[in-house]
PDB file as gemmi writes it, atoms N, CA and C in Angstrom:
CRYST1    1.000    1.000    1.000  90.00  90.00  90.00 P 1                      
ATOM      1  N   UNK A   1    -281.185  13.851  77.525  1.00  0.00           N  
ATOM      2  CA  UNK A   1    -280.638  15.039  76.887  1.00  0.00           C  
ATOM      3  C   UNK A   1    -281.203  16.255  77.605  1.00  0.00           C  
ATOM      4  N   UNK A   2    -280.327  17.475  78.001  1.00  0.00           N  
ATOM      5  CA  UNK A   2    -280.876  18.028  78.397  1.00  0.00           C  
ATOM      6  C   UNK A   2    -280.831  19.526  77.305  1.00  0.00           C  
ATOM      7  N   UNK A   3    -281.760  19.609  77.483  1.00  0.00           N  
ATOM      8  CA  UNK A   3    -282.232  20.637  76.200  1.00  0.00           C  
ATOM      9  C   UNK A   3    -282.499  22.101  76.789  1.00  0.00           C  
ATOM     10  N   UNK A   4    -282.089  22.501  77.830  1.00  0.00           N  
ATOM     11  CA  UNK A   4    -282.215  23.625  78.252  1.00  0.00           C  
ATOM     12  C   UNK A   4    -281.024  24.526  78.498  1.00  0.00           C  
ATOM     13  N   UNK A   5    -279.753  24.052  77.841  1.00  0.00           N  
ATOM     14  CA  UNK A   5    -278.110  24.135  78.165  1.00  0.00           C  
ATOM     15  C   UNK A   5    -278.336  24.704  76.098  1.00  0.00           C  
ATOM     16  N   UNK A   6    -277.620  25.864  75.930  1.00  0.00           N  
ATOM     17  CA  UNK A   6    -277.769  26.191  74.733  1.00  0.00           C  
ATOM     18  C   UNK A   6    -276.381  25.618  74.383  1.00  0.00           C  
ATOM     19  N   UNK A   7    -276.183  24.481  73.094  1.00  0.00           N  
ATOM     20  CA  UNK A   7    -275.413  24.058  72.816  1.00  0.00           C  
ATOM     21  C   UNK A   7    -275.616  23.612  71.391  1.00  0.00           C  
ATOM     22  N   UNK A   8    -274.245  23.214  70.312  1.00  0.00           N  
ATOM     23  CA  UNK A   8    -273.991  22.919  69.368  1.00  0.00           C  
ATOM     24  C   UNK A   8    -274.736  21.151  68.881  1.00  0.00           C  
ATOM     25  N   UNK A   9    -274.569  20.673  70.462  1.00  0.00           N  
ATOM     26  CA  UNK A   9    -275.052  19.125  70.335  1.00  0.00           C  
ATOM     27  C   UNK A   9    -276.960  19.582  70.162  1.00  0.00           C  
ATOM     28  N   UNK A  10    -276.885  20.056  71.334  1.00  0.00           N  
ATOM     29  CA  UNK A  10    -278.662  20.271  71.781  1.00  0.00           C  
ATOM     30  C   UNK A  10    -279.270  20.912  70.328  1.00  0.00           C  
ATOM     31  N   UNK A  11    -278.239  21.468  69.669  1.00  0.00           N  
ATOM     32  CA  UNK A  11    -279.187  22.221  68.060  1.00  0.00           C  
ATOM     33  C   UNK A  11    -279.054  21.096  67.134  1.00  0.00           C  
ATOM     34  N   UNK A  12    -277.872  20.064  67.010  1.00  0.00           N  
ATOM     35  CA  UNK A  12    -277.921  19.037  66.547  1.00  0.00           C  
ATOM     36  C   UNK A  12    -279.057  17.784  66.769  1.00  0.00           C  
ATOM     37  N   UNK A  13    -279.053  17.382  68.002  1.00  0.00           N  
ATOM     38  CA  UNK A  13    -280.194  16.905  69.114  1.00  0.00           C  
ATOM     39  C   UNK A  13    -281.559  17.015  67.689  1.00  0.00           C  
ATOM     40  N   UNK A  14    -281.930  18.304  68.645  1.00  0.00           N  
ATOM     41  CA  UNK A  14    -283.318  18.784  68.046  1.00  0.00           C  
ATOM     42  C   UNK A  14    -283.482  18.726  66.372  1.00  0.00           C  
ATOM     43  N   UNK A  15    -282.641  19.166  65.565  1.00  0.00           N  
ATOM     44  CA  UNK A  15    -282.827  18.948  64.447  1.00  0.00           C  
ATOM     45  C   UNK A  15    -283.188  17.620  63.733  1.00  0.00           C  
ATOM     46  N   UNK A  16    -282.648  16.947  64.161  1.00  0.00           N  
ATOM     47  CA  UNK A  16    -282.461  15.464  63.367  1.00  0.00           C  
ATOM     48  C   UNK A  16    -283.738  15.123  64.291  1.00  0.00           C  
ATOM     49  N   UNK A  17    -284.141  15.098  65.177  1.00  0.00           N  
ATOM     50  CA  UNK A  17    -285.333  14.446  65.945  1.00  0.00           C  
ATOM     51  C   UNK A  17    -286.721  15.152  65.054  1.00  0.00           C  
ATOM     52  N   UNK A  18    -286.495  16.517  64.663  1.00  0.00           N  
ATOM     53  CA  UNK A  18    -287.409  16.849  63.953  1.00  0.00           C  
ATOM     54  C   UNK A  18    -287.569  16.382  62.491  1.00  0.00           C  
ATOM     55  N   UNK A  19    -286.799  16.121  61.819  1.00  0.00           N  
ATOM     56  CA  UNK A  19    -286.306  15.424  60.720  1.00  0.00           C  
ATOM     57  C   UNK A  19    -287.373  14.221  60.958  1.00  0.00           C  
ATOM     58  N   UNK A  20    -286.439  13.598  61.699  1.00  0.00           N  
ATOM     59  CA  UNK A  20    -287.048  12.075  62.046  1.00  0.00           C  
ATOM     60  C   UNK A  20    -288.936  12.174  62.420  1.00  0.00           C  
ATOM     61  N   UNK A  21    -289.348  12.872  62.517  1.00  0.00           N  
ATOM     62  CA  UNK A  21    -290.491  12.714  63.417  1.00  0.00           C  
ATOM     63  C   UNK A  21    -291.344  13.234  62.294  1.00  0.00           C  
ATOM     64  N   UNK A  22    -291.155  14.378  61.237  1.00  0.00           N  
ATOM     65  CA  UNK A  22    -291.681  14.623  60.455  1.00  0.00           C  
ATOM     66  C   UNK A  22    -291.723  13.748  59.261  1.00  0.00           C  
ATOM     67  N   UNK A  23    -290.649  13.250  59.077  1.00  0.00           N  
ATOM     68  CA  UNK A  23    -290.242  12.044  57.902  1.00  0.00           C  
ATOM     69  C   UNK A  23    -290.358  12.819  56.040  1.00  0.00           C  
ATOM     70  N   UNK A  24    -289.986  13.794  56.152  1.00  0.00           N  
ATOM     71  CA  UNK A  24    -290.708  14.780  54.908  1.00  0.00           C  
ATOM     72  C   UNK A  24    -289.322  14.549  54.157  1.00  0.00           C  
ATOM     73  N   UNK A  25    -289.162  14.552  52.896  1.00  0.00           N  
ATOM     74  CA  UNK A  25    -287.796  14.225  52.075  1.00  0.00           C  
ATOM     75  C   UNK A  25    -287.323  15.994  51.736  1.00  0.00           C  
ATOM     76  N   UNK A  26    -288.175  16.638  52.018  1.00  0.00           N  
ATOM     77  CA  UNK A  26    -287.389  17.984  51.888  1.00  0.00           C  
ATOM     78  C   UNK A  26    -286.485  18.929  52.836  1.00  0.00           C  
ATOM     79  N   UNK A  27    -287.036  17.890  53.694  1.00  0.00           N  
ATOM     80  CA  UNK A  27    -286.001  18.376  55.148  1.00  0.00           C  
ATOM     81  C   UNK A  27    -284.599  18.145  55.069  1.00  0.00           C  
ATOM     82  N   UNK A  28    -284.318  17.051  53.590  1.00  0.00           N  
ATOM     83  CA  UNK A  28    -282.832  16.658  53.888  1.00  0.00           C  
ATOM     84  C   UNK A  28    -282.147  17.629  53.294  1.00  0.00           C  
ATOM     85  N   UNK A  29    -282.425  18.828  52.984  1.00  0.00           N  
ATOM     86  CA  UNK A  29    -281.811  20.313  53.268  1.00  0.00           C  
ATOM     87  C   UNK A  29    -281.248  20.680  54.407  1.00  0.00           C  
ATOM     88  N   UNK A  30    -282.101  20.513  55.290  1.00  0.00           N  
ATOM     89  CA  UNK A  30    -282.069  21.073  56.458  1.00  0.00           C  
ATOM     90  C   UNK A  30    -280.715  20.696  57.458  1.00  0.00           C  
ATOM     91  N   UNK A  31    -279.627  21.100  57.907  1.00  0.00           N  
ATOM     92  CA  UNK A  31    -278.620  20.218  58.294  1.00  0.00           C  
ATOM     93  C   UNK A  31    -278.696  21.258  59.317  1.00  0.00           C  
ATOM     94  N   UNK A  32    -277.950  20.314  60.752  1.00  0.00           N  
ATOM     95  CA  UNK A  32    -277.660  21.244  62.258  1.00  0.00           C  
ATOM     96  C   UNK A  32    -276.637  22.100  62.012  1.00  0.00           C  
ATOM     97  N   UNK A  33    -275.558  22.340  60.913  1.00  0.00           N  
ATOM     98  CA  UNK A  33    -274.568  23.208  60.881  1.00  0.00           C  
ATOM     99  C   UNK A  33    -275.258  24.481  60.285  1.00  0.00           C  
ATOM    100  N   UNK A  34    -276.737  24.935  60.014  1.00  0.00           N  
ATOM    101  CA  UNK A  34    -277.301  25.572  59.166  1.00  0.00           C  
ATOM    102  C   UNK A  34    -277.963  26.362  60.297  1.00  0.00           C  
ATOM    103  N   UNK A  35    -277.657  26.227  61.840  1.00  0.00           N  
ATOM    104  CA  UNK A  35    -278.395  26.917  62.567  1.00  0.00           C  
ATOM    105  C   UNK A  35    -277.053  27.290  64.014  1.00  0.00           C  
ATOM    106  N   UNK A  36    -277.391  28.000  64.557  1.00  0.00           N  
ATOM    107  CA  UNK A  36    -276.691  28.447  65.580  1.00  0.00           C  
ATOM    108  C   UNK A  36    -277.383  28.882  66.881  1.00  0.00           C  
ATOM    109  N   UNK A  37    -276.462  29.173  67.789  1.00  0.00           N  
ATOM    110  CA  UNK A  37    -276.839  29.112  69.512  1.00  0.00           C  
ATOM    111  C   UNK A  37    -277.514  30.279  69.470  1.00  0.00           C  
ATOM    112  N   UNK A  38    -277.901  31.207  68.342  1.00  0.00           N  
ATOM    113  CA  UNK A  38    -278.605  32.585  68.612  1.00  0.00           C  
ATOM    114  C   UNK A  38    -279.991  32.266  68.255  1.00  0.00           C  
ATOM    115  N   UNK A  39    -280.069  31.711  67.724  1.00  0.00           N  
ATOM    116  CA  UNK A  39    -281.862  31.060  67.598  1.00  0.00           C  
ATOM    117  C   UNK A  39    -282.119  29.634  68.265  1.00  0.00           C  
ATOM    118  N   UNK A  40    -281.306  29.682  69.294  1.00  0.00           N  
ATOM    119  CA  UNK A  40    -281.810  28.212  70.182  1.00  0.00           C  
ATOM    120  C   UNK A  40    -283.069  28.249  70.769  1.00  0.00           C  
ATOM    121  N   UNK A  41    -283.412  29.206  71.179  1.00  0.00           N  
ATOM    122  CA  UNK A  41    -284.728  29.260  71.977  1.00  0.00           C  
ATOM    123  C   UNK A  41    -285.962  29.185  70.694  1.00  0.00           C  
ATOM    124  N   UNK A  42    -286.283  29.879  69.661  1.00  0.00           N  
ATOM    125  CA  UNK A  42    -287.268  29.669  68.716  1.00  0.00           C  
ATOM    126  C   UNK A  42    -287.239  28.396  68.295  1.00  0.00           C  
ATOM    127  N   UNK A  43    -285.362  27.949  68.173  1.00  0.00           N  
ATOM    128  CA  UNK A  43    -285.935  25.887  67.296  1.00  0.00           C  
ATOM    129  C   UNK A  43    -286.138  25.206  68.168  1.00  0.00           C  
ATOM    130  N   UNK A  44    -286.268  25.371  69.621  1.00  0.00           N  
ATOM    131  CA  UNK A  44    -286.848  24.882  71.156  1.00  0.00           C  
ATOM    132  C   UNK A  44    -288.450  24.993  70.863  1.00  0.00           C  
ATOM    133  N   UNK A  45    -288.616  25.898  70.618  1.00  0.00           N  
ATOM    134  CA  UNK A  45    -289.779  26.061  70.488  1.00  0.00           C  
ATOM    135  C   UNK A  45    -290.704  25.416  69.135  1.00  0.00           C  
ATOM    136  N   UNK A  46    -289.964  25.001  68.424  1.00  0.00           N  
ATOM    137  CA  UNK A  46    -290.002  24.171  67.604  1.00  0.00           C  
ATOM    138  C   UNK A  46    -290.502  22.480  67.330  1.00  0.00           C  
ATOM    139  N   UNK A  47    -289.022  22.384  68.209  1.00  0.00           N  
ATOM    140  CA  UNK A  47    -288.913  21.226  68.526  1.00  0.00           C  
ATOM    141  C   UNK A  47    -289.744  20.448  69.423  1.00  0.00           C  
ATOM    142  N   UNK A  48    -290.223  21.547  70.628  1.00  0.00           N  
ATOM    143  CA  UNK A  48    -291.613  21.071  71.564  1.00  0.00           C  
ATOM    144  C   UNK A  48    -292.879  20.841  70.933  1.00  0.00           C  
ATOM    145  N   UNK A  49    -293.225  21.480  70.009  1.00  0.00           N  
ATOM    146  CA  UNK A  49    -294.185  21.905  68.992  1.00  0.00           C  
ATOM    147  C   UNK A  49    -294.209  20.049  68.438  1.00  0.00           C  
ATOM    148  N   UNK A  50    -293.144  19.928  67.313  1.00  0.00           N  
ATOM    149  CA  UNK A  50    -293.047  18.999  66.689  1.00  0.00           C  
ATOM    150  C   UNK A  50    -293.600  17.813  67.793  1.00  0.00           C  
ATOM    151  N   UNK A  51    -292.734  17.679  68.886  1.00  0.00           N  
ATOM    152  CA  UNK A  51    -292.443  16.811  69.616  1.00  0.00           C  
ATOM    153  C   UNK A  51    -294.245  15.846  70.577  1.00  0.00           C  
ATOM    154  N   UNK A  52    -294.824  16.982  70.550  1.00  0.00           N  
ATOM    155  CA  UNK A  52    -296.242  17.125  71.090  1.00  0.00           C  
ATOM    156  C   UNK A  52    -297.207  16.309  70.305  1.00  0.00           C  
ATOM    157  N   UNK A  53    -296.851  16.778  68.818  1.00  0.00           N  
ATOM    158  CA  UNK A  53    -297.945  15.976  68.123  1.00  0.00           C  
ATOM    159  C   UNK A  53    -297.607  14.378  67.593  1.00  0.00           C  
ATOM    160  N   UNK A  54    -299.040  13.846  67.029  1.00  0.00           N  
ATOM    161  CA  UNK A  54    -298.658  12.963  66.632  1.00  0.00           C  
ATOM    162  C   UNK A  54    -298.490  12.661  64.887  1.00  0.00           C  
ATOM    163  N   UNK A  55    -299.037  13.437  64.026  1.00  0.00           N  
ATOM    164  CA  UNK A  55    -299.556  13.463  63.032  1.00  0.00           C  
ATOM    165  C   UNK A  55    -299.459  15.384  62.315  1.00  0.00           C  
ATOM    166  N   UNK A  56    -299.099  15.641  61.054  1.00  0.00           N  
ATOM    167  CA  UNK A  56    -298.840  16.140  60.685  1.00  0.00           C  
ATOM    168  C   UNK A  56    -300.038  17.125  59.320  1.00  0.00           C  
ATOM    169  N   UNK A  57    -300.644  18.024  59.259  1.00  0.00           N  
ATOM    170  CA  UNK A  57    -301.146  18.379  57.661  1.00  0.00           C  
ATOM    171  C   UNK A  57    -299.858  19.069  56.732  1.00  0.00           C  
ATOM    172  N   UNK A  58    -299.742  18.704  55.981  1.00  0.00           N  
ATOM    173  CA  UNK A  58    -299.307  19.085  54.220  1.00  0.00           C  
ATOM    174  C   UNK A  58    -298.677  20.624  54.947  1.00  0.00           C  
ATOM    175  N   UNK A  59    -299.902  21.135  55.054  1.00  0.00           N  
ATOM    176  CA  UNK A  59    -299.924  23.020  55.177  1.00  0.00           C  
ATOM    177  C   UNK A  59    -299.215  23.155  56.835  1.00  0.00           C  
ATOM    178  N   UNK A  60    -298.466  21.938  57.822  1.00  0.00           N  
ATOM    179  CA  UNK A  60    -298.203  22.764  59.256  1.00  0.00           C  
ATOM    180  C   UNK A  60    -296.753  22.129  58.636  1.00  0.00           C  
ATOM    181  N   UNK A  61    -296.463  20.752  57.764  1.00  0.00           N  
ATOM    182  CA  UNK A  61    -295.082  20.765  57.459  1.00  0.00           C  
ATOM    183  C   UNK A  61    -294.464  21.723  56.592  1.00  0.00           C  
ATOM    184  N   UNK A  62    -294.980  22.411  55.851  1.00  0.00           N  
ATOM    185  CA  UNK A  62    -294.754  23.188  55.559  1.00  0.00           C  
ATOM    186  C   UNK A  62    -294.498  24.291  55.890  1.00  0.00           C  
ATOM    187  N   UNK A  63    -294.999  24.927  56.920  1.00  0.00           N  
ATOM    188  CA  UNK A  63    -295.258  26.015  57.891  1.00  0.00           C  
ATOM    189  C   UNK A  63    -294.251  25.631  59.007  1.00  0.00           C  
ATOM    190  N   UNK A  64    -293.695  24.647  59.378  1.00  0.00           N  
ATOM    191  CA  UNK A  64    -292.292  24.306  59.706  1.00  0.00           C  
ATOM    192  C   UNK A  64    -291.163  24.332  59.206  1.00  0.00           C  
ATOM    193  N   UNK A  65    -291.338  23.543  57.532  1.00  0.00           N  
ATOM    194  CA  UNK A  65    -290.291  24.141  56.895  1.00  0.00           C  
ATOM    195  C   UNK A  65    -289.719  25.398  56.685  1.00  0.00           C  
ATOM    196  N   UNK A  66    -290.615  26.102  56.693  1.00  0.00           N  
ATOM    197  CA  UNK A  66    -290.492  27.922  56.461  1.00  0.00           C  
ATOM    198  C   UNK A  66    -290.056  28.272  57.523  1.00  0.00           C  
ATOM    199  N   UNK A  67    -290.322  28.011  58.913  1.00  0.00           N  
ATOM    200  CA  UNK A  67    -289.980  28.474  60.194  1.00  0.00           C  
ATOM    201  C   UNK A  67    -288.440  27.809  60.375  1.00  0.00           C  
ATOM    202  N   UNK A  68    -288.312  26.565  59.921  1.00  0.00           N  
ATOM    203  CA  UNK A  68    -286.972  26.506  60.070  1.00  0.00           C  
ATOM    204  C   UNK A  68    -285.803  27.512  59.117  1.00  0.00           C  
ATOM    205  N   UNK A  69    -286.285  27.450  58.243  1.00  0.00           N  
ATOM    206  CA  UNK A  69    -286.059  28.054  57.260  1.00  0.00           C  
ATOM    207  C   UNK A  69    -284.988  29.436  57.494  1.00  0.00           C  
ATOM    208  N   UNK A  70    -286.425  29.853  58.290  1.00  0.00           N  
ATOM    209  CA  UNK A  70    -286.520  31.227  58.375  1.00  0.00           C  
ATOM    210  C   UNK A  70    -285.250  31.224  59.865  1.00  0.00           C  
ATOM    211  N   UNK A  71    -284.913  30.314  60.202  1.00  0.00           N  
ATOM    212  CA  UNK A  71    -283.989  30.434  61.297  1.00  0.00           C  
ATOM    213  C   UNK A  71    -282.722  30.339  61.203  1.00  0.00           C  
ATOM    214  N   UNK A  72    -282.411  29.400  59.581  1.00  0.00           N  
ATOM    215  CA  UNK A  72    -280.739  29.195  59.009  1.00  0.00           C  
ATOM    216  C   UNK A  72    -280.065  30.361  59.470  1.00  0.00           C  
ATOM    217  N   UNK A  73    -278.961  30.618  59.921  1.00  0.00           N  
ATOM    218  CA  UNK A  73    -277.610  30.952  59.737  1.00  0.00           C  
ATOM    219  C   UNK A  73    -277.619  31.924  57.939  1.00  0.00           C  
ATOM    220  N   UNK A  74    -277.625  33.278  58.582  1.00  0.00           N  
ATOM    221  CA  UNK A  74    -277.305  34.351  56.940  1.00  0.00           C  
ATOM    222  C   UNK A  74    -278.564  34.094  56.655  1.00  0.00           C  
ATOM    223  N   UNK A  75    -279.996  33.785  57.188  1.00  0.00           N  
ATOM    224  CA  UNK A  75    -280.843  34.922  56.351  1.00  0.00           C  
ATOM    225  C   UNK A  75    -281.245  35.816  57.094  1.00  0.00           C  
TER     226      UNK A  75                                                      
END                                                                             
């Protein structure tokens, strides 16, 4: 996958991999139609973030959730 092409798949891509990797049941809010090609570079930045670690605290999934959050589409 190449993740440096700003695209509808690549925001899809990244989302669900973060989903998956975090495994948190509140993420199933979180859907790829809830974000767009104007904040591709911050959920990149995201997604590298996620992608790096192996293990998670309470207080950084959270602090992800909010950051995604904070990236939806209309806020």
């Amino acid at each position: 996958m190449n993740l440096t092409e700003k695209s509808t798949e690549n925001v899809e891509y990244m989302i669900e991999q973060i989903k998956e990797k975090l495994r948190v049941l509140n993420f199933g809010a979180i859907k790829p139609s809830h974000f767009d090609e104007n904040m591709y570079e911050e959920l990149k930045d995201i997604y590298e973030l996620v992608m790096k670690k192996n293990s998670f605290s309470p207080n950084e999934m959270q602090a992800i959730a909010e950051e995604l959050g904070n990236l939806r589409k209309g806020q």
